[in-house]
GUFI-828449 format. One record per residue (C-alpha): residue number from 1; x, y, z. Coordinates in steps of 0.02 Angstrom, whole numbers, plus 50000, padded with zeros to 5 digits. Each point is the difference from the previous one (the first is absolute). Layout:
N
REC   num      xx      yy      zz
REC   NUM       X       Y       Z
...
END
This chain:
424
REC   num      xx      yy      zz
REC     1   44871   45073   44595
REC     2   50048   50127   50143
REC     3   49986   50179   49956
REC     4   50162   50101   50034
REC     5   49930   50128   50106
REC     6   49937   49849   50086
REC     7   50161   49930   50036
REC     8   50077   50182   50056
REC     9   49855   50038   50118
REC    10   50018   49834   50070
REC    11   50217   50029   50012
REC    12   49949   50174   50071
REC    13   49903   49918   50154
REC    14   50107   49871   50033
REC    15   50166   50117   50005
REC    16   49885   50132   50091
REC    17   50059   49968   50187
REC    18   50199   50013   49942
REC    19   49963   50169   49889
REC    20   49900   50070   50168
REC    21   50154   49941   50118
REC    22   50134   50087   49893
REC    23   49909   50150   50005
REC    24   49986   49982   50185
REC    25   50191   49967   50006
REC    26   50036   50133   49893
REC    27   49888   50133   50114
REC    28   50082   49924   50159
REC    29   50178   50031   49920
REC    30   49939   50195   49936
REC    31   49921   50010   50177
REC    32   50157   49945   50090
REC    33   50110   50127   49909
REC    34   49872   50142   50038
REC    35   50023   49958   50183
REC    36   50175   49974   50004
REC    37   50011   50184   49905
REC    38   49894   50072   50120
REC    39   50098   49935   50152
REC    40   50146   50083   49883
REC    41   49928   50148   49984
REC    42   49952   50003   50201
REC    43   50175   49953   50046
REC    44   50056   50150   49877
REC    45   49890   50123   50077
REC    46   50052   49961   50152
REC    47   50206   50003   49969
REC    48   50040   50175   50017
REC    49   50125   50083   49857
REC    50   50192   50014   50049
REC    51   49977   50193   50037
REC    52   49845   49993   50083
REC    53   50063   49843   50119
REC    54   50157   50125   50050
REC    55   49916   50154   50047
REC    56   49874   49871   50118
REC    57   50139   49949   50098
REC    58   50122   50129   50005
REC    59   49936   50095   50150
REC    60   49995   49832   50095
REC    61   50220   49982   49934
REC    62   50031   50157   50021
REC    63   49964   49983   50180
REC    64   50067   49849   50014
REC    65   50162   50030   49917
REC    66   50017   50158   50121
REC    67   49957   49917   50168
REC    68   49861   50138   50000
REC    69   50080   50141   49932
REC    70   50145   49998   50106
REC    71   50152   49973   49882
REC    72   50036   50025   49827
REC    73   50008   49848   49856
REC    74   50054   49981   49837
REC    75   49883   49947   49845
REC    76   50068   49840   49998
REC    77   49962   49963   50161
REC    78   49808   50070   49965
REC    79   50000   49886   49841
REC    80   50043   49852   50132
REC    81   49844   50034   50108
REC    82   49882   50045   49852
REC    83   50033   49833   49894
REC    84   49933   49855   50113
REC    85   49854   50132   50053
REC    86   49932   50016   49816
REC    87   49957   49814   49998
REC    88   49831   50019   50078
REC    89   49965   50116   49868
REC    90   50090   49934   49824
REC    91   50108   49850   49954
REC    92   50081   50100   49878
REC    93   50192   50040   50035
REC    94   50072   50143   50049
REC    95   50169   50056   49947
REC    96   50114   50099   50089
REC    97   50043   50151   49874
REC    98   49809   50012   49921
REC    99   49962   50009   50213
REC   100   50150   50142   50036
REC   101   49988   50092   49830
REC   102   49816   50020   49965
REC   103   49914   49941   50137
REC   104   50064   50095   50155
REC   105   50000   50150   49886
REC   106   49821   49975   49959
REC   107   49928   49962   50171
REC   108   50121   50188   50069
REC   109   49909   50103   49856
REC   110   49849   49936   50062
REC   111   50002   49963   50192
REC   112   50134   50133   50020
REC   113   50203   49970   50070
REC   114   50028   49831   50099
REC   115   50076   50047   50151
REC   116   50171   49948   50025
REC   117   50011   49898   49834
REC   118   50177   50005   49922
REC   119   50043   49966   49841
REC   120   50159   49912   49972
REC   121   50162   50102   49908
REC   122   50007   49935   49844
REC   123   50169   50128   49913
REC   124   50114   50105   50080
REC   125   50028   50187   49986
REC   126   50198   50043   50011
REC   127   50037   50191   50055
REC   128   50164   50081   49941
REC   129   50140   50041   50112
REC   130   49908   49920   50136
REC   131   50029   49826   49992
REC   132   49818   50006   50060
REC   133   49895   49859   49932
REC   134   49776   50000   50028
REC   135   49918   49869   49966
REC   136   49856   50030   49884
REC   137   49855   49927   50135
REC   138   49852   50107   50070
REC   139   50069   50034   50148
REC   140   50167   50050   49931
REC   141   49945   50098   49896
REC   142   49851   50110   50108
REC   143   50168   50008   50138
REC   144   50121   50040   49867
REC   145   50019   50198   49987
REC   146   50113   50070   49853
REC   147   50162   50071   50058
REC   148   50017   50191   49965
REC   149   50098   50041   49853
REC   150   50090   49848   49964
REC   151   49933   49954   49849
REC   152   49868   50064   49857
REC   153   49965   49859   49896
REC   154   49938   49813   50034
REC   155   50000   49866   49875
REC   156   49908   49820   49982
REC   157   50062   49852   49926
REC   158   49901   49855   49988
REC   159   50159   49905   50015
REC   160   50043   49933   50187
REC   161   50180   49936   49904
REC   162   50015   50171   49942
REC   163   50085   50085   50160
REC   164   50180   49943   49998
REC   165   50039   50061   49836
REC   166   49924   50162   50039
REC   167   50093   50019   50171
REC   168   50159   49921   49921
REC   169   50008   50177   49883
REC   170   49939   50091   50137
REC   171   49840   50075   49897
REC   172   49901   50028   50143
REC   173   50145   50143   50078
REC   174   50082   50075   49842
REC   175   49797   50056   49953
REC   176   49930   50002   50172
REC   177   49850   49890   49973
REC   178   49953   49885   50125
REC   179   49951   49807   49908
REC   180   49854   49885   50039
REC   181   49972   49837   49925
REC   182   49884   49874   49975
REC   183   49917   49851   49929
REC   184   49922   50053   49853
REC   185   49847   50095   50029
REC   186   50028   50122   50156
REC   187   49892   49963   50144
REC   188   49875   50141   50072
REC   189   50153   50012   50159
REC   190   50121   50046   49840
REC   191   49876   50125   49932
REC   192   49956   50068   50148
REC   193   50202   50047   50019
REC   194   49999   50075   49816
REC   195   49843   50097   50076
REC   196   50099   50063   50160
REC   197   50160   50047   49891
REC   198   49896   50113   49892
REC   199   49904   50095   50124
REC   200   50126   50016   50133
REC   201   50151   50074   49923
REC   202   49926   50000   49787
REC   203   50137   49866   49975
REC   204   50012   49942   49798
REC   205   49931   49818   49993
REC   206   50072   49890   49864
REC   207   49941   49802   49964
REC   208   50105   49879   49918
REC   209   49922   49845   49907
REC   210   50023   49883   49884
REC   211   49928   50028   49803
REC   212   49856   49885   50020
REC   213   49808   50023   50008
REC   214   50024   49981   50201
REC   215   50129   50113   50025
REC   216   49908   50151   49885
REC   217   49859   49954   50121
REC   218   50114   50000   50156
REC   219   50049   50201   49951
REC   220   49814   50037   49975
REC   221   49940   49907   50161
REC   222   50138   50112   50108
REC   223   49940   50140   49915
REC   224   49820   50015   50003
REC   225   49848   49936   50074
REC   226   49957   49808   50027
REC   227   49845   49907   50077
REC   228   50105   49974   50152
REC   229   50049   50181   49998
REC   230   49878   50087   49960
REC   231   50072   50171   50039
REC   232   50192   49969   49953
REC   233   50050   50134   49890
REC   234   50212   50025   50002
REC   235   50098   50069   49841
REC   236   50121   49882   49952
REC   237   50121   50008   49855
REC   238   50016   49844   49912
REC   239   50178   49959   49933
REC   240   49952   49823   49989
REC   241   50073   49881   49888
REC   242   49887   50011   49810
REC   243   49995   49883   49852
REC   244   50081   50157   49914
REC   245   50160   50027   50120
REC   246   50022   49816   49986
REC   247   50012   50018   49815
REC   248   50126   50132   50003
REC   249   50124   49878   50130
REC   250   49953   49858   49885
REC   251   49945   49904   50154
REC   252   49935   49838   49996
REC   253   49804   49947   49981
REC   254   49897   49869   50106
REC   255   49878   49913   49946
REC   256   49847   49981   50124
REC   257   49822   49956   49989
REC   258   49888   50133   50079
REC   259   49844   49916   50064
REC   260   49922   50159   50094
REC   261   49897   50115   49905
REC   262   50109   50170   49981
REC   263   49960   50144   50094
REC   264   49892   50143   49889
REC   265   50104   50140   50058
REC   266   50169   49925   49970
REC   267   49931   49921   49811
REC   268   49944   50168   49963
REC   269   50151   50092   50004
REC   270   50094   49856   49910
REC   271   50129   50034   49834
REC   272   49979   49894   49875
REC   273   50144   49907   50033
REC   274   49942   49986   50166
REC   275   49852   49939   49968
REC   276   50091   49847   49863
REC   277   50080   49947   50172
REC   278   49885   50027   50129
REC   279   49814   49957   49939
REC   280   50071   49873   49886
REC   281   49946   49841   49936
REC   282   49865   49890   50038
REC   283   50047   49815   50050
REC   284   49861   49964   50129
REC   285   49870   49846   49962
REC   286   49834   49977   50018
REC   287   49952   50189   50034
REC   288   50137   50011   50145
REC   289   50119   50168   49990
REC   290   50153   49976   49965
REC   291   50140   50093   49880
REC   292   50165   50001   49947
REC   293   50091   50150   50058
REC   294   50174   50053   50001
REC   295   50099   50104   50156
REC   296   50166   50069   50049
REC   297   50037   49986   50168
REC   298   50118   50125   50103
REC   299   50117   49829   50036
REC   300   50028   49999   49818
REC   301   50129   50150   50034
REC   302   50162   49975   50087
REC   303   50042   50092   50169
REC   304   50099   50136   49912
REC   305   49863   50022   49866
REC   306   49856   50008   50126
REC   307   50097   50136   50111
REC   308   50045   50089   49829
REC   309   49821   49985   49941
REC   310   49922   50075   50150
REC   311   50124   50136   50014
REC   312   49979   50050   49817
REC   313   49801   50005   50047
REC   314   49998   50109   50148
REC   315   50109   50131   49888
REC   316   49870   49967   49845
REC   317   49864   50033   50130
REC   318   50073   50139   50057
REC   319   49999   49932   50196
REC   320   50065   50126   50142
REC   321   50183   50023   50027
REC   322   50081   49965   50178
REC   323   49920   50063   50175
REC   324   50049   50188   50047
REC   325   49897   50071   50137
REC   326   49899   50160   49990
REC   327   50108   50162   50057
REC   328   49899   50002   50172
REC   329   50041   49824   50052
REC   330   50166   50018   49924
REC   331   50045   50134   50094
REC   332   49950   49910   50187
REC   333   50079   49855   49934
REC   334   50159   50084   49958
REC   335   49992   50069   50184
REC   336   49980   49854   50075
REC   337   50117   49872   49904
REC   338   50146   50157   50033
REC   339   49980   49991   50183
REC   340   49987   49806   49995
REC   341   50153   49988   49932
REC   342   50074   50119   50099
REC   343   49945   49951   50176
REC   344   50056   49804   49925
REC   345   50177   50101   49989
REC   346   49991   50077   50164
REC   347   49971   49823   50101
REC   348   50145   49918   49902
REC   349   50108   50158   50074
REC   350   49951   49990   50159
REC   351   50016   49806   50012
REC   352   50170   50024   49928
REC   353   50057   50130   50127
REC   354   49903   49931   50149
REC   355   50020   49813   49985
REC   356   49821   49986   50031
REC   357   50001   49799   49990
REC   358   50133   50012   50180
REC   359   49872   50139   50052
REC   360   49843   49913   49973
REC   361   50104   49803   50060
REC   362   50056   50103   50175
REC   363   49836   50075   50055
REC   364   49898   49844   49943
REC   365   50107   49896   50120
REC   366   49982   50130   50153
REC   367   49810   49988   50002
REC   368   49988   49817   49953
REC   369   49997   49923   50182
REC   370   49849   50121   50052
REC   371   49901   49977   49839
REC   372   49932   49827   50047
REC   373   50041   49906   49860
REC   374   49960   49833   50078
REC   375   49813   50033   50022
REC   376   49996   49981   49790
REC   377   49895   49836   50010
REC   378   49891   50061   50104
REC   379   49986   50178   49875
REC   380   49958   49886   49848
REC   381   49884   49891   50066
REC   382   49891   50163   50092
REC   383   50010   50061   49817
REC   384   49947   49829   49944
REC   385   49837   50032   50128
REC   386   49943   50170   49913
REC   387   50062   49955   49812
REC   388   50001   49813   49962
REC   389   50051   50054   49812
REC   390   50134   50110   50021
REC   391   50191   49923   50001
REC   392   50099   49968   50164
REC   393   50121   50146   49936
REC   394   49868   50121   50030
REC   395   49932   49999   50144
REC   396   50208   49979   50067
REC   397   50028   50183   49895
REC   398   49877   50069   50068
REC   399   50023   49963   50179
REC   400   50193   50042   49989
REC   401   49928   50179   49915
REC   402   49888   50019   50161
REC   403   50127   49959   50120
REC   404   50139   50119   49905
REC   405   49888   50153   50012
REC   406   49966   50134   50101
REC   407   50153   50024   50153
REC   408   50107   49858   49928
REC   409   49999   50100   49819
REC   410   50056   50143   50094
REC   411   50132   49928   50089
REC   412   50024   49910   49812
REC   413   50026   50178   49942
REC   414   50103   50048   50145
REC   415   50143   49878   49972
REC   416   50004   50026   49823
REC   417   50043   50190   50019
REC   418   50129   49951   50139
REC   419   50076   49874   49872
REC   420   49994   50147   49842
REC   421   50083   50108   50128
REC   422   50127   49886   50048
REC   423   50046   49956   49810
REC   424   49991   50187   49954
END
């Protein structure tokens, strides 16, 4: 009789070369995975993060974009040229506003101010009694310099749909506050305006928002310090829209799910009511944030009720009453609007007495054969020579001015006084 330990020693040789080549299988497949991670782990080492891939090429766009520093760009257009240069560095995409919004900002605080980069106007600023309307872009705003004395107060609304009520009840020139609006958050063009308006004339800056988690942060980003700002500091009066006022107009409530962590320094200063409807309730799955909130949005009010709402504000927040210069300015100003509108008097009495229009029509047509009027083309197109941008009118004006002066004024002069003498 065969012993068992027999039989399984006997097994154990024969099934000896399979065990040995499913080990050997089993190390090839654990030592083709190590390789393959460490060709992974190469591959990452080499691909450059989304930041760090920008800031490698942007020197090389910037130039680009530029034609070597001569002419000014837009971000857009330096988004265009960075994109397909990143690819040597990073497969990863790049997005437009993560490029414009953090980006660009990032590389300036470090590198210092791109030359000639331009950031797109994205709101509107609408000045009383003007008519005047800036666009909120870099430019437009560094050009823009705040009129003297036409207005003390500024307000922003982060609704773009907002302006036609507001200029249909004519807010902006019964309390002399000039109105920019925007998308939402206000760009570092639109805070740099609030900036201006407080230092240049101390003009009252008011923001409008909706009661939501963003729009409390929207009143705290315009008034204080952000990472892309680091220096911002403006005192703004908030007569935004809260989850209290909205109570009192019985105003409807929107559901939305919040999926951003809030801000610390807008949960801190929460009500409790607030906080019901803003930090709300957790919904998300598997670890991901996201709660059920509730909001009431300035749209939930009708035109009348949002002009009535802001009005009643401003008084509540005790907001400055129409512009009245200081006695110093008055006074010149007085001066000078009294003898505007007196010498406007004096011209219509002459013109009236005169006939200036048969004056100026008879002494026009004396002089016209000797003024060389049929040498024009050849005046626009020598203007054309030194100023390839200006318009043909110009350089006509201002040959006609050169040809008019000097003896022919005089003799100008001359036959107006024999005219006035004949009429008189």
């Amino acid at each position: 009789m065969v012993k068992k330990n027999s039989i399984a020693e006997t097994l154990g040789y024969a099934f000896e070369p399979i065990r040995k080549e499913g080990e050997k299988r089993r190390s090839d497949v654990v030592r083709l995975d190590r390789e393959i991670e460490r060709e992974a782990s190469r591959e990452r080492a080499d691909e450059l993060d989304l930041k760090r891939a920008v800031f490698a090429v942007m020197d090389d766009a910037v130039v680009h974009v530029s034609g070597g520093g001569r002419l000014a760009f837009a971000v857009r257009k330096l988004f265009y040229a960075v994109r397909p240069r990143i690819a040597e560095y990073t497969s990863k995409e790049l997005g437009y506003e993560y490029f414009r919004d953090t980006l660009v900002t990032e590389y300036q605080r470090t590198h210092g101010k791109i030359r000639g980069l331009y950031f797109e106007p994205r709101g509107v600023m609408y000045e009383p009694h003007s008519g005047r309307m800036v666009q909120l872009g870099t430019r437009e705003v560094d050009a823009y310099d705040f009129p003297v004395h036409l207005y003390n107060k500024l307000i922003y609304v982060e609704k773009t749909g907002m302006w036609p009520t507001l200029q249909d009840a004519r807010l902006a020139e019964r309390w002399d506050m000039a109105v920019a609006t925007g998308s939402g958050y206000a760009t570092t063009a639109a805070r740099t305006l609030l900036a201006k308006a407080e230092q240049s004339e101390h003009h009252q800056i008011f923001v409008l928002h909706d009661a939501d988690h963003d729009g409390y942060n929207i009143a705290r980003t315009v008034r204080g310090q952000t990472w892309r700002m680091p220096d911002h500091n403006v005192e703004v009066i908030d007569l935004g829209l809260t989850i209290a006022d909205a109570e009192e107009m019985d105003l409807p409530f929107e559901e939305y799910t919040r999926k951003k962590k809030l801000p610390v320094d807008v949960e801190a200063n929460l009500t409790e009511r607030e906080r019901e409807c803003f930090v709300g309730e957790y919904v998300g799955r598997d670890g991901k944030p996201a709660y059920r909130c509730w909001r009431v949005e300035l749209d939930a009010m009708t035109a009348p009720q949002t002009v009535e709402y802001i009005e009643r504000k401003l008084l509540q927040l005790e907001a400055r009453g129409k512009v009245i210069p200081p006695d110093d300015y008055l006074a010149d100003s007085v001066e000078e609007t009294y003898r505007e509108e007196v010498n406007a008097r004096v011209r219509r009495a002459i013109e009236r007495l005169l006939d200036v229009p048969v004056i100026q029509q008879a002494v026009a047509d004396e002089l016209r054969d000797e003024s060389g009027l049929e040498e024009a083309r050849r005046w626009i197109e020598d203007g054309f020579v030194e100023d390839a941008a200006q318009p043909w009118r110009k350089p006509l004006r201002d040959t006609l001015a050169e040809q008019l002066s000097g003896e022919r004024n005089d003799r100008i002069e001359e036959k107006v006084r024999l005219r006035i003498n004949e009429d008189s």
